[in-house]
N, C-alpha and C positions, 0 to 999 in steps of 0.2 A: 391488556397486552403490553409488556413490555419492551420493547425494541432490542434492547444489550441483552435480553434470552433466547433471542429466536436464534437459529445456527444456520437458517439460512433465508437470503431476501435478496430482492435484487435492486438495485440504485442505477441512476441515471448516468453514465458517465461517456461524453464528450469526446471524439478522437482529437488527440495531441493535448487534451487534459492530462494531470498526473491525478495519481489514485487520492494524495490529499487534494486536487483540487475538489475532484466527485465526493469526496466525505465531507466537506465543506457547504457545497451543492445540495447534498442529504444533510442538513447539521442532524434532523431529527433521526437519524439513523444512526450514523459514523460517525459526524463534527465534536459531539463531546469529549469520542474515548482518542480520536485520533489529532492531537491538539495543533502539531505545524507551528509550534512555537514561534521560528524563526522566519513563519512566512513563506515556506519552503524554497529557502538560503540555501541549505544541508551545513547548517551552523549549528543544529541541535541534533535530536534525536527523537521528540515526542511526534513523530510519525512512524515509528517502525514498524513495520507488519510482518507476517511471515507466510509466504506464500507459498501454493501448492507446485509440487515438482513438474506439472504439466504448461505453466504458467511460466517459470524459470525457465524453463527450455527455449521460451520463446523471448525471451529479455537479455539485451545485453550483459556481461561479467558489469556486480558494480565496479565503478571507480576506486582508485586510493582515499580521494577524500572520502567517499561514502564509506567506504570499510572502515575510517578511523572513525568516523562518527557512527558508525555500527558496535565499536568495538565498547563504547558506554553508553550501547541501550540496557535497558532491561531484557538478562538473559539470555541475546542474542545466540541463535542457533546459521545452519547451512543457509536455512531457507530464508533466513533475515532479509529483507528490505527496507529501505527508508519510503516510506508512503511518494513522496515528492521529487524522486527520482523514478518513480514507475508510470512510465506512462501509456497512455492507449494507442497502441499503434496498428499497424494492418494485420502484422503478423499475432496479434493477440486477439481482433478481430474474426479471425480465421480458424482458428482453435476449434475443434471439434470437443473441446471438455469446458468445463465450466473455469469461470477464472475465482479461484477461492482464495480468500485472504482471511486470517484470524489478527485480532489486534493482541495482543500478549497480555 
């Protein structure tokens, strides 16, 4: 069983964690492909993810800094976020859909 095959699993993640903290948390799941270079600073970009539109609805607009460090991820689309700016909060708790994140 490979972990970086499966398309779907669920990880432990912490309210007022950011989603790099929880892939940090799981290294054996997340931590390798989602690297947090910078410590989640939002000085880099090797946490970007892209998350599902039911999930977005519930997160604040990013920031200016996060979009400039968006803007030299890999590929970056709509649904771009930086891992370490997304964090667990009530209203994502409350979600009646699953919270899905792809790492790019």
């Amino acid at each position: 069983d490979i972990p970086h095959h499966r398309t779907h699993f669920e990880v432990d993640w912490k309210k007022g964690d950011s989603l790099l903290d929880a892939a940090k948390e799981n290294e054996e799941l997340l931590g390798e492909y989602m690297e947090g270079t910078c410590g989640g600073q939002m000085s880099c970009c090797t946490c970007h993810v892209y998350l599902n539109e039911a999930t977005l609805q519930h997160l604040p607009k990013p920031g200016r800094a996060e979009n400039d460090m968006l803007d030299l991820a890999f590929e970056p689309q709509d649904n771009s976020r930086l891992g370490c700016q997304v964090e667990l909060r009530r209203e994502l708790l409350d979600m009646e859909e699953d919270i899905v994140v792809t790492i790019p």
